[in-house]
C-alpha positions as CSV (number, residue, x, y, z in Angstrom):
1,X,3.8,5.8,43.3
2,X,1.8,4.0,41.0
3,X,1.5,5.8,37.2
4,X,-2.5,6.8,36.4
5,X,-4.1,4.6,33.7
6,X,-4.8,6.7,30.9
7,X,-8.1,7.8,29.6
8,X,-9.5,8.0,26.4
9,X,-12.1,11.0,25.8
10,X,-14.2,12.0,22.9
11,X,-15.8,15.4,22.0
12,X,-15.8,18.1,19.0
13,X,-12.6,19.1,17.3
14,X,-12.8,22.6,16.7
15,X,-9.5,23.8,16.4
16,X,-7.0,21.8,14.7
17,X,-3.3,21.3,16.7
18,X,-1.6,18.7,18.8
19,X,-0.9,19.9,21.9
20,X,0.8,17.8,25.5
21,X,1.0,19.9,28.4
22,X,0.0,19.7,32.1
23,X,-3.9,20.1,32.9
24,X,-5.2,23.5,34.8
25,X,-8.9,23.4,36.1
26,X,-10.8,27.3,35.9
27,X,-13.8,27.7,37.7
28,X,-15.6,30.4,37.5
29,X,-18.3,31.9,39.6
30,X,-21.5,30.2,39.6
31,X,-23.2,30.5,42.7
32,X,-27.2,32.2,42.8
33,X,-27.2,35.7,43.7
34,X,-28.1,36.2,47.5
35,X,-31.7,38.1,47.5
36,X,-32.2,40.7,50.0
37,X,-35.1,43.3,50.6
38,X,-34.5,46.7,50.4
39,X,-36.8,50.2,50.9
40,X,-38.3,52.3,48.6
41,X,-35.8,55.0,49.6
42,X,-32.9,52.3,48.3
43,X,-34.0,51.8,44.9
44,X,-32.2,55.0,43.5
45,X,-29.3,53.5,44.8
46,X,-29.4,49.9,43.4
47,X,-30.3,51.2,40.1
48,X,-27.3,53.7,40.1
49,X,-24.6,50.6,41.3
50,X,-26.7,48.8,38.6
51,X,-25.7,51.2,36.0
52,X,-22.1,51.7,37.0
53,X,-21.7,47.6,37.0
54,X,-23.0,48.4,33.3
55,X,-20.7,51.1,32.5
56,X,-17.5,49.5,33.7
57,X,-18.6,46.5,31.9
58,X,-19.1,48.4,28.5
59,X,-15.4,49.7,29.0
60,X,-14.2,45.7,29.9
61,X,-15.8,44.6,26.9
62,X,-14.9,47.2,24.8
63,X,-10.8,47.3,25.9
64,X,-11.2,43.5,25.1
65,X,-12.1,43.8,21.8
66,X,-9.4,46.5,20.8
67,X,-7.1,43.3,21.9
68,X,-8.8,41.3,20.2
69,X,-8.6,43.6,17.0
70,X,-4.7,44.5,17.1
71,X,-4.1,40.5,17.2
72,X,-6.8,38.9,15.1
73,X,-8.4,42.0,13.0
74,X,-11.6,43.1,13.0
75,X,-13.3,39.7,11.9
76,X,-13.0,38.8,15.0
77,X,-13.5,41.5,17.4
78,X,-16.8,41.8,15.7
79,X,-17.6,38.9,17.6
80,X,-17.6,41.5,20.9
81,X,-20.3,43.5,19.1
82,X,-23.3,41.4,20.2
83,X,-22.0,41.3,24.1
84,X,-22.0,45.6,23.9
85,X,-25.5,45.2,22.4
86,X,-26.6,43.1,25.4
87,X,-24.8,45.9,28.0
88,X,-26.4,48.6,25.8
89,X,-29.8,46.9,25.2
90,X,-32.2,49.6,26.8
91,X,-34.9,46.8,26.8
92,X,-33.1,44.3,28.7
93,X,-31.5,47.3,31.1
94,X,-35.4,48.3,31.6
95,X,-36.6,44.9,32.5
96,X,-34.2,44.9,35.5
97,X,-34.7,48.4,37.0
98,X,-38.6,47.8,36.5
99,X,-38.5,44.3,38.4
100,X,-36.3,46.1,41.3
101,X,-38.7,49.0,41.3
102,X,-41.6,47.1,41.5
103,X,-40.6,43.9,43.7
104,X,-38.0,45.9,46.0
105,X,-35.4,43.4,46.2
106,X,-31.3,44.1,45.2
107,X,-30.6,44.0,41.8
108,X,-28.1,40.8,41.6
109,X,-30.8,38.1,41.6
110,X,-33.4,40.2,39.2
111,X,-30.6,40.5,36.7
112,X,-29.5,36.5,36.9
113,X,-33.5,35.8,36.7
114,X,-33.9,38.4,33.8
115,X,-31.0,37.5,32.0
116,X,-31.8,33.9,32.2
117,X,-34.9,34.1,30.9
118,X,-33.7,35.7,27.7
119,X,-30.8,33.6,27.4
120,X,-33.1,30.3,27.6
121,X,-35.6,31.7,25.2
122,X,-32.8,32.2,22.5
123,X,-31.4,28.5,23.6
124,X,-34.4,27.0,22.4
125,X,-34.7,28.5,19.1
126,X,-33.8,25.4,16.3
127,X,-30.6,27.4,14.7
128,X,-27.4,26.7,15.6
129,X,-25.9,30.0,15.3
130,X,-28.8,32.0,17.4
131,X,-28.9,29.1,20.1
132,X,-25.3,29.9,20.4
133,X,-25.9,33.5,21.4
134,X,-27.4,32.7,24.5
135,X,-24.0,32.1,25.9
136,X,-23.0,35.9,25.1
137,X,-25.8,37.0,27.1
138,X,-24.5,34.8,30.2
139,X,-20.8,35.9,29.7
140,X,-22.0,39.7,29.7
141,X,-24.4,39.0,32.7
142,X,-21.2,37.1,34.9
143,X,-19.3,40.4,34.0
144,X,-21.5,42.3,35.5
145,X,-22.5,40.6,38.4
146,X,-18.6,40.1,38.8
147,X,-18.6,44.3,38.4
148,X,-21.7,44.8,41.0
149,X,-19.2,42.3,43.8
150,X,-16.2,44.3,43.0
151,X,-14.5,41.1,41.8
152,X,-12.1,39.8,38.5
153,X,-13.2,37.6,36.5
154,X,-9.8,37.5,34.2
155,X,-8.4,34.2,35.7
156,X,-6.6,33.3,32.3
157,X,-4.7,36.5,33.3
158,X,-3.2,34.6,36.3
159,X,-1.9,31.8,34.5
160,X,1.6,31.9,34.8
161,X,3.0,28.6,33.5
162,X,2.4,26.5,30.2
163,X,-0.8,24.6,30.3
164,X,-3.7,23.0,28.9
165,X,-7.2,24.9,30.4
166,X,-9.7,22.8,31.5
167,X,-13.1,24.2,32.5
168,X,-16.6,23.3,32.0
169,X,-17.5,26.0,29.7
170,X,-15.4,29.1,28.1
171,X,-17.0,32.3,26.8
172,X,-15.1,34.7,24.2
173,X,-13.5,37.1,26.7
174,X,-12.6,34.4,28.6
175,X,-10.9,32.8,25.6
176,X,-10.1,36.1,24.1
177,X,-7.8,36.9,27.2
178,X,-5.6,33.8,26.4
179,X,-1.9,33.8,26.7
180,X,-1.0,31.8,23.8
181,X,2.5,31.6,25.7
182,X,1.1,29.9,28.4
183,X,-2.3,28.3,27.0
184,X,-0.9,25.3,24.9
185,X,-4.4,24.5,24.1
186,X,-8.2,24.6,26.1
187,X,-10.9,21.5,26.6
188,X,-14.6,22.0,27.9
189,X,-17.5,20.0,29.1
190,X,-19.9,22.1,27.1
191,X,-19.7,24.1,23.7
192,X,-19.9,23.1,20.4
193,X,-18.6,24.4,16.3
194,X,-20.8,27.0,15.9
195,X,-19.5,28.7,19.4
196,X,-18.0,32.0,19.5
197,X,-15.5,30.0,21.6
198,X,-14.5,28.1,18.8
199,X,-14.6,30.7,16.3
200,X,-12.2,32.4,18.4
201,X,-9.9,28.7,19.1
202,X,-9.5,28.5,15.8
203,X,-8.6,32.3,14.7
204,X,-6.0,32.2,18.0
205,X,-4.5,28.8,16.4
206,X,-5.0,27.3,20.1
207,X,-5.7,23.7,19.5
208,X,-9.2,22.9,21.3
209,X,-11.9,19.9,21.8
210,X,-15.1,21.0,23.5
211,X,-18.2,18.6,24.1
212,X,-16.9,16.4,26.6
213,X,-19.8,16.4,28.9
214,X,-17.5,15.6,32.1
215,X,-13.9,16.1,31.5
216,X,-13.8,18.5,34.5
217,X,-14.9,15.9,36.4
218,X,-12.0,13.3,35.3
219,X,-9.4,15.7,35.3
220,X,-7.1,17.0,38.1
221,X,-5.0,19.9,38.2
222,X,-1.5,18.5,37.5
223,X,-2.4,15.5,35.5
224,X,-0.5,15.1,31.7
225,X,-3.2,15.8,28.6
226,X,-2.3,14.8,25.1
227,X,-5.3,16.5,22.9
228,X,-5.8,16.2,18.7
229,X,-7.9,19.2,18.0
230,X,-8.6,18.4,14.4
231,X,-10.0,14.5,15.6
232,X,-11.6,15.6,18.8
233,X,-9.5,13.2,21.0
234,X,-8.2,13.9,24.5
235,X,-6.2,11.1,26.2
236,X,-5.9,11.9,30.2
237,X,-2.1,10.8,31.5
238,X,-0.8,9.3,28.3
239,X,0.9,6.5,27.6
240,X,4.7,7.1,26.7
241,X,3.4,4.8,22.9
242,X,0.6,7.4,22.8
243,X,3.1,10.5,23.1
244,X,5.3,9.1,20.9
245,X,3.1,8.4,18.2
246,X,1.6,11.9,18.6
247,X,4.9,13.7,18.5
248,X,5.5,12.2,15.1
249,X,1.9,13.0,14.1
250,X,2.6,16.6,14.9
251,X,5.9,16.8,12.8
252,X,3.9,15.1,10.1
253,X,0.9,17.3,10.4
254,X,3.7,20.6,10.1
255,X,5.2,19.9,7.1
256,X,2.0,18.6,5.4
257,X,0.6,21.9,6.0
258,X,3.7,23.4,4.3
259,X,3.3,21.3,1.6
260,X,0.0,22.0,0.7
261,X,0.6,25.9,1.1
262,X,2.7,25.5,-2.0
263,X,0.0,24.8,-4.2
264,X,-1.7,28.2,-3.8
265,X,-1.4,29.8,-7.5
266,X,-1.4,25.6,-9.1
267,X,-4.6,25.2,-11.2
268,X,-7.3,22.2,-9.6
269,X,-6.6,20.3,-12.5
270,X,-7.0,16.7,-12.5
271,X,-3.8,14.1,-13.6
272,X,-5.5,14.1,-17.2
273,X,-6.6,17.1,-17.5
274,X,-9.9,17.3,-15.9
275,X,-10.6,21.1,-14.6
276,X,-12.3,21.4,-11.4
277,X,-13.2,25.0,-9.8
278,X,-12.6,25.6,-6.9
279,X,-14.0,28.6,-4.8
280,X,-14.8,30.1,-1.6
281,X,-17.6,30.5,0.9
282,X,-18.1,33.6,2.9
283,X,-20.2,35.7,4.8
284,X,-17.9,38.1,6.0
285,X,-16.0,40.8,3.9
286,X,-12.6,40.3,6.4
287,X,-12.8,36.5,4.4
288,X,-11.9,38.6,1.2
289,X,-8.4,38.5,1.3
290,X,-8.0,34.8,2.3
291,X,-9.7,33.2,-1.1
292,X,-6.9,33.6,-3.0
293,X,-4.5,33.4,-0.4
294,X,-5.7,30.0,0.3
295,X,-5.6,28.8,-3.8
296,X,-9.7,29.6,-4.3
297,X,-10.3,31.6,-7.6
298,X,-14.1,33.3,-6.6
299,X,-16.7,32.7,-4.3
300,X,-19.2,30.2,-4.9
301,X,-21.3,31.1,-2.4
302,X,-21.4,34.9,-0.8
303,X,-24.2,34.4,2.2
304,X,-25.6,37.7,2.7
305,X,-27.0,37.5,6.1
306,X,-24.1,38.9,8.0
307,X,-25.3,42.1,6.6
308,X,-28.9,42.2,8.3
309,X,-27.6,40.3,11.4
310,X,-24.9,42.4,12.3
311,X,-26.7,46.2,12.7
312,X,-29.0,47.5,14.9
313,X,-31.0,48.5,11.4
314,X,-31.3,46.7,8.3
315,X,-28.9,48.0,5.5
316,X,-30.2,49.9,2.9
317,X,-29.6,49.4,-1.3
318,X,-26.7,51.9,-0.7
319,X,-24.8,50.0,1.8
320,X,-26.0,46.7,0.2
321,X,-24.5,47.4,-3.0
322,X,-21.3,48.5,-1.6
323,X,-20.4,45.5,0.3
324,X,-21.6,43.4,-3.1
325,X,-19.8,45.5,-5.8
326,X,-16.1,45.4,-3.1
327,X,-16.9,41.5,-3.2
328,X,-17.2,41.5,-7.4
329,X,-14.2,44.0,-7.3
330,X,-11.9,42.2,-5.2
331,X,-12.7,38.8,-7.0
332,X,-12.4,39.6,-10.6
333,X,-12.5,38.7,-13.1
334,X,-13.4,35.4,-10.8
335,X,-17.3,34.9,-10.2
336,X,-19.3,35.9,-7.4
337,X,-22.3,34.5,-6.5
338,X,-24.7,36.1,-4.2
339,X,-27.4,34.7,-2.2
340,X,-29.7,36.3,-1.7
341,X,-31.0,36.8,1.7
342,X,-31.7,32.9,4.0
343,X,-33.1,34.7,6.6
344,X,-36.6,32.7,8.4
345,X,-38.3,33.1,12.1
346,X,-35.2,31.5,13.7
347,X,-32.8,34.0,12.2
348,X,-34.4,37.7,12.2
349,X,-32.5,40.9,12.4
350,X,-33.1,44.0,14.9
351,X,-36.3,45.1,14.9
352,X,-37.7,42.7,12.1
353,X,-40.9,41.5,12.9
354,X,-42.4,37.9,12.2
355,X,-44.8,35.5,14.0
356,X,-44.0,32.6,16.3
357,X,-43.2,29.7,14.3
358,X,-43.6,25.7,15.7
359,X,-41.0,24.6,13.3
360,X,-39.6,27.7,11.3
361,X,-36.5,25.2,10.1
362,X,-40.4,24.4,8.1
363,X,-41.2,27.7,8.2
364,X,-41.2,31.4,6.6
365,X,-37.8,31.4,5.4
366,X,-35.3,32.2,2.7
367,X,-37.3,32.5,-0.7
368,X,-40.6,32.2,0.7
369,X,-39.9,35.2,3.3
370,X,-38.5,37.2,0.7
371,X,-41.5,36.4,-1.5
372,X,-43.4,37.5,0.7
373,X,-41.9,40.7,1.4
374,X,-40.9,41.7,-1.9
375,X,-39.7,45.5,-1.0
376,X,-37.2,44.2,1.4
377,X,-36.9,41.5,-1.7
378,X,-36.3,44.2,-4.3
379,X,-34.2,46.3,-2.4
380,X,-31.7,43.5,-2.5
381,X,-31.9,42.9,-6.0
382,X,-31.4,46.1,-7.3
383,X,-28.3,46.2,-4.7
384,X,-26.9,42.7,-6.2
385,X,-27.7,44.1,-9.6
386,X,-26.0,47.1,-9.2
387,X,-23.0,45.6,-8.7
388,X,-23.2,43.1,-11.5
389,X,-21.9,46.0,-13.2
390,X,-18.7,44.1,-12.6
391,X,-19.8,41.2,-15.3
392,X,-18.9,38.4,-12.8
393,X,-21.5,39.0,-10.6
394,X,-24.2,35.5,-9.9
395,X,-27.2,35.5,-8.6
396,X,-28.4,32.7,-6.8
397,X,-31.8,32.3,-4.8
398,X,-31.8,30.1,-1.7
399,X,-34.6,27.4,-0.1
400,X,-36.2,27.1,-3.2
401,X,-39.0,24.0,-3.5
402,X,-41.1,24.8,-6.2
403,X,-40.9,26.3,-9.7
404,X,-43.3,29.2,-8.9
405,X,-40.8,30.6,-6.5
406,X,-38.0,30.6,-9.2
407,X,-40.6,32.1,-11.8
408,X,-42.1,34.8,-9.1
409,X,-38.1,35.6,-8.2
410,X,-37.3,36.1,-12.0
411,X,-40.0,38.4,-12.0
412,X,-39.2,41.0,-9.5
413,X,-35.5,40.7,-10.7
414,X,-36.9,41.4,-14.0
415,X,-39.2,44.1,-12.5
416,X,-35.4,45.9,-10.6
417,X,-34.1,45.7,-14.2
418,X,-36.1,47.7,-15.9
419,X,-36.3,50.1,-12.6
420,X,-32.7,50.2,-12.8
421,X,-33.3,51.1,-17.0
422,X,-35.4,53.8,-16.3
423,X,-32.9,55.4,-14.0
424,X,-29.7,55.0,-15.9
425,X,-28.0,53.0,-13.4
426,X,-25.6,50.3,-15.5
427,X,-26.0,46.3,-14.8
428,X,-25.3,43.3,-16.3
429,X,-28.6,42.4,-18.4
430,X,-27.4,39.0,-18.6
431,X,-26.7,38.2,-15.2
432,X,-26.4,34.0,-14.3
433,X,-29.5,33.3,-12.1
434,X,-28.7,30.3,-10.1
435,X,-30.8,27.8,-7.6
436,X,-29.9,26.3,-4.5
437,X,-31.2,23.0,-4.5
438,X,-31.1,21.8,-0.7
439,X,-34.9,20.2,-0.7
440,X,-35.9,17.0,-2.0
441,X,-38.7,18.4,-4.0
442,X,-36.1,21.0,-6.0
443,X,-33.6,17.7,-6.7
444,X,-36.7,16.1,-7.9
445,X,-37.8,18.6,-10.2
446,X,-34.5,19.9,-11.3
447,X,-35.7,18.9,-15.0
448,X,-38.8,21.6,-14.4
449,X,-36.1,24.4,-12.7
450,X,-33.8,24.4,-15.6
451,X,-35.7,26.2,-18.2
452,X,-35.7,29.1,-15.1
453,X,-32.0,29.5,-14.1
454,X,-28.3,29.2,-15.4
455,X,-27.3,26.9,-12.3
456,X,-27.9,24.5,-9.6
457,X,-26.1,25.0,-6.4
458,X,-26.2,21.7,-4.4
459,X,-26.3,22.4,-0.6
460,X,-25.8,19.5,0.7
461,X,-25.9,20.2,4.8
462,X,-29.9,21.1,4.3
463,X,-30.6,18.2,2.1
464,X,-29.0,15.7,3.9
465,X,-30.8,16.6,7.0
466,X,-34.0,17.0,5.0
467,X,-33.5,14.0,2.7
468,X,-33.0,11.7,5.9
469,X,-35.0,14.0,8.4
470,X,-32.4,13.8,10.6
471,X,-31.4,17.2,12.8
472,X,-27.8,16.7,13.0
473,X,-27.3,18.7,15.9
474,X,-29.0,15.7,18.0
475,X,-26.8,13.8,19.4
476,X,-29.9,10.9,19.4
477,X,-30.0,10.6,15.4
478,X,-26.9,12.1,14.3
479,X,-25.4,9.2,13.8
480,X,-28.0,8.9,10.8
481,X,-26.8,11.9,8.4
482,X,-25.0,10.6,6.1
483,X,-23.7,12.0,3.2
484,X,-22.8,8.8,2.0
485,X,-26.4,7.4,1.8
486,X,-27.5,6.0,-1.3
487,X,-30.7,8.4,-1.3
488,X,-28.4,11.7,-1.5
489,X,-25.4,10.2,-4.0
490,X,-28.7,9.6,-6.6
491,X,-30.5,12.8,-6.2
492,X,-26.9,14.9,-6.6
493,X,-26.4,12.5,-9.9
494,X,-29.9,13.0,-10.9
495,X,-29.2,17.0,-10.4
496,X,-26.4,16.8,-12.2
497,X,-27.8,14.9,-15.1
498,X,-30.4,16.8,-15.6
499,X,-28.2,20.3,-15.4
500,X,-25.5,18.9,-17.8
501,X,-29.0,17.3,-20.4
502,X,-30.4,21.8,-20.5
503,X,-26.9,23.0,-20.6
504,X,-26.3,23.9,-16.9
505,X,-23.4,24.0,-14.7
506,X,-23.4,22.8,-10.8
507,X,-21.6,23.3,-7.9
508,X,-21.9,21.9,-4.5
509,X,-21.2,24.1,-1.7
510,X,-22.1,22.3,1.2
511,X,-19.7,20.4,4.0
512,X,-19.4,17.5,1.1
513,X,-17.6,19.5,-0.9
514,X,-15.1,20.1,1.9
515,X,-14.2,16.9,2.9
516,X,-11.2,14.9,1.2
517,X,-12.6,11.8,1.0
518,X,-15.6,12.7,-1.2
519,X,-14.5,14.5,-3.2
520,X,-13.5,12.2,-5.9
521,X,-16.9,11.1,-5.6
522,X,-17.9,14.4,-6.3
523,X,-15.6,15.2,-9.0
524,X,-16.8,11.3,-10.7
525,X,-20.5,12.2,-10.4
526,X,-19.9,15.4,-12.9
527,X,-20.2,17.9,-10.0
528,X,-18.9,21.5,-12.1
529,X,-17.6,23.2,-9.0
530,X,-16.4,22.6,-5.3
531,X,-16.9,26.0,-3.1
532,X,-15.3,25.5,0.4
533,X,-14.4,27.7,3.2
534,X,-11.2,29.2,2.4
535,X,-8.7,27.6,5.3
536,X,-9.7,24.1,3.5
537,X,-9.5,24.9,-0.2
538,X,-5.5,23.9,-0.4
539,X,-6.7,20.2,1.0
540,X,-9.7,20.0,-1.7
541,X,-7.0,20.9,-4.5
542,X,-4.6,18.2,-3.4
543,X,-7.0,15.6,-4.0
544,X,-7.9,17.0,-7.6
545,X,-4.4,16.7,-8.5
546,X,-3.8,13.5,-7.6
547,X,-6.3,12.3,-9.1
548,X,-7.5,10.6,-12.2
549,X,-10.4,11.8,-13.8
550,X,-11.3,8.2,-15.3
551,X,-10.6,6.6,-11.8
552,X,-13.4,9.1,-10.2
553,X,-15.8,8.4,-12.6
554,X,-15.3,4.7,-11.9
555,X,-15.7,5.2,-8.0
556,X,-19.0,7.5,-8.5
557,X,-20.2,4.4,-11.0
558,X,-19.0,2.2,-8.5
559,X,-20.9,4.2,-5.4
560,X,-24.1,4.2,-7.2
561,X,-24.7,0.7,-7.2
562,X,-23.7,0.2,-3.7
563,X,-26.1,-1.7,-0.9
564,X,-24.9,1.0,1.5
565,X,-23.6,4.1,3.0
566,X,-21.0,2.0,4.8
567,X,-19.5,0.8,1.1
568,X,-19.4,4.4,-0.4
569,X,-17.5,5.3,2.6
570,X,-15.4,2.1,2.4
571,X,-14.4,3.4,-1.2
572,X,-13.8,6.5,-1.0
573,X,-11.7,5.9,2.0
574,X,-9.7,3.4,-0.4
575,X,-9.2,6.5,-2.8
576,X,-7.6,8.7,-0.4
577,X,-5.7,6.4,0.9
578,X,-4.3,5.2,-2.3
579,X,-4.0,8.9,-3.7
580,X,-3.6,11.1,-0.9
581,X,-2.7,9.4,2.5
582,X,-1.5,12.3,4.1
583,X,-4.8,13.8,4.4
584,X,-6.0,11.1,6.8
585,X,-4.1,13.0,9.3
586,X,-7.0,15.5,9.8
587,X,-9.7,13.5,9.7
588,X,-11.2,10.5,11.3
């Protein structure tokens, strides 16, 4: 019998691992509810099966996040919190039972309708992280229509020999009922980072590759898969070269790994003596414990949202200034630098209200929201300066565009101070105010900011994408952020200039700051301070100390003369290469 010709896919990397195994397909059920009339004298009935399917399903949902929870901790069986919410959302649950009521029909295909129509509304919205939800509400609504039939829908369960899963999409219980014994690694036609799904990959260390439009479609049940989660490659019956070269990849990926573990408690100190921070960036308080445990001294960025976006109600100062001052606590005598709240139409809390927005990535958010609503404003200030009490408390302000936003912040911070005086509550009267600066318009007029603030906190993701006005998450211009563009190496240079000229400090806590090959570039420019997510600080500190200080600056002198993105690549790929090969193993 004649061998298959391999073939080569492409799609998102978002759990790193080698994995070679045999391919298993997973369908699921997808078929439209059968509609069927019923009487008057019926509806009772349906709504009560309705409400059992819901019941059950609360139980499902809830024994799978106690799983979830003894294996991977509460971080992430938080992620089940938003499926109860949908099972225990009275105004969803109402929409059904008032559509059966009213157009007498069983309650499978009112459900599918209803919960597709909130599930598409939430897809449409221009954020990442809330299109993403949209997927909880369809896993929650397949469990209960699964509950309403009397069927299982824990397939994983009934795998019974090692594998790599193959199925068009996964949601978290499905990938949450993974038996890492069996499941050498997953694929999907759909999904993307910012997934649950991948969230959960990644905290299961199951190697994984989503985004390949129509793997399930090339793949057979049987058939060999090689797949490199960190590149995003998936090679269908490989070639005996390709295994080969991948089982030495894997061994050299393992003790590269181990390697960089071992520079934990070393200081990110250049090979002549060039000190360069490095910290952490978190939203959730379970990310505490791994900043130092993966070598970051601080956190250089401490996104606050988590806080409104996880409750049914938003947090008061109280619980505000808990979570803060355990942050300040557990870091110190390391800083801590708080955002303050990057909330905006797209990303909203429970119950918070705010008009329809045509482009709210444009819109009432961050600063200007805050601004706006300075008692929600205040209350988080007093909160963050309440916990400054611990002296290594920052403050930092998010979205900002124009100098009036910084002076009208400063005010109602200075207006919480003397609140705060008045009552005998201690703070830190000198706190650092800092600046994100992720808008053209604040690189521009960094000169004009400075008098205002102690730092500058480059985030890059936002002002690449605004810089180039390019949406990154489109697959037709994404091929146009660059990081590497000539336009975004001046402005950072230009912001830190002009910090370093008043006596400032900056940091850059975007996705540039992450990745290995710029961050000599970075470090050349006269960037202060690297803040990364924890899991990659070890590979950010590897570079700084193989590095030269005087060789970075070069590069960075070198990179701002270039003709092109392409030849700031081209040299700091040289750099790594030369200085830290190894790393090219988890990149492209």
């Amino acid at each position: 019998m004649q061998a298959k010709k391999e073939v080569i896919l492409k799609g998102v990397g978002v759990s790193p691992g080698i994995a070679l195994c045999e391919a298993q397909l997973i369908s699921f059920r997808t078929e439209k509810a059968v509609q069927r009339e019923i009487a008057a004298e019926e509806v009772p009935g349906e709504i009560a099966r309705f409400e059992d399917a819901l019941i059950t399903t609360h139980d499902q949902i809830k024994h799978i996040q106690k799983q979830v929870a003894e294996v991977l901790g509460d971080e992430h069986a938080s992620i089940f919190d938003a499926h109860i919410l949908v099972v225990d959302d009275r105004t969803f649950i109402e929409d059904v039972i008032r559509t059966v009521k009213k157009d007498l029909i069983n309650v499978e295909p009112v459900l599918q309708a209803v919960a597709n129509r909130y599930a598409d509304m939430l897809s449409k919205v221009e954020d990442s992280y809330l299109s993403e939800r949209a997927a909880d509400i369809r896993d929650v609504t397949k469990r209960i229509m699964a509950n309403l039939a009397g069927e299982s829908l824990d397939q994983m369960k009934k795998i019974k020999k090692p594998c790599i899963v193959v199925a068009h999409d996964l949601s978290p219980s499905d990938t949450a009922n993974i038996d890492r014994t069996m499941v050498k690694a997953f694929v999907t036609d759909l999904g993307s980072a910012t997934s649950h799904t991948a969230i959960m990959a990644k905290a299961l260390e199951v190697p994984a590759v989503v985004g390949l439009h129509n793997v399930t479609a090339v793949v057979d049940s049987g058939d060999e898969i090689l797949l490199d989660g960190a590149r995003g490659h998936v090679y269908i019956n490989p070639t005996p070269e390709r295994i080969e070269e991948y089982r030495k990849r894997a061994q050299d990926q393992v003790q590269i790994l181990q390697e960089l573990d071992t520079l934990r408690d070393k200081p990110p100190e250049t090979l002549d003596g060039y000190l360069v921070p490095i910290t952490a960036n978190i939203e959730l308080m379970e990310e505490l414990d791994a900043v130092g445990a993966r070598g970051a001294k601080g956190i250089g960025l401490f996104r606050t949202e988590f806080l409104f976006l996880s409750g049914s109600s938003l947090p008061d100062e109280d619980e505000q200034a808990e979570a803060y001052s355990k942050a300040a606590q557990g870091q110190y005598p390391s800083p801590v630098v708080i955002r303050t709240l990057d909330l905006g139409a797209d990303k909203l809390p429970s119950g918070f209200q705010a008009p329809d927005e045509m482009n709210p990535f444009l819109g009432d958010r961050a600063i200007r929201l805050c601004l706006s609503r300075p008692e929600l404003f205040k209350t988080q200030l007093r909160a963050i300066l309440r916990a400054s009490a611990y002296d290594n408390v920052q403050i930092m302000y998010p979205m900002v565009s124009c100098v009036q936003e910084v002076i009208d912040a400063n005010a109602l911070l200075c207006e919480c101070m003397d609140e705060l005086d008045k009552e005998g509550i201690p703070f830190n009267k000198d706190i650092q105010i800092g600046t994100m600066i992720e808008v053209p318009s604040a690189a521009l007029i960094a000169d004009i900011l400075a008098p205002h603030v102690s730092f500058f906190s480059l985030g890059t993701n936002d002002l690449i994408q605004y810089t180039m006005a390019v949406d990154r998450g489109n697959e037709n211009v994404s091929h146009l952020y660059k990081p590497t563009h000539m336009a975004i190496i001046r402005l950072i240079d230009h912001v830190v200039k002009v910090s370093h000229e008043h006596g400032l400090w900056t940091s850059v806590c975007g996705q540039m700051a992450a990745n290995p090959q710029l961050v000599p570039l970075l470090v050349g420019i006269g960037v202060d301070e690297l803040s990364v997510s924890p899991s990659l600080a070890p590979m950010v500190k590897d570079v700084v100390r193989k590095l030269y200080y005087s060789d970075a600056v070069e590069l960075a002198q070198k990179a701002l003369v270039s003709s092109s993105a392409e030849c700031v690549e081209e040299l700091c790929h040289a750099m790594i290469k030369k200085i830290a090969p190894e790393l090219l193993e988890f990149s492209e």
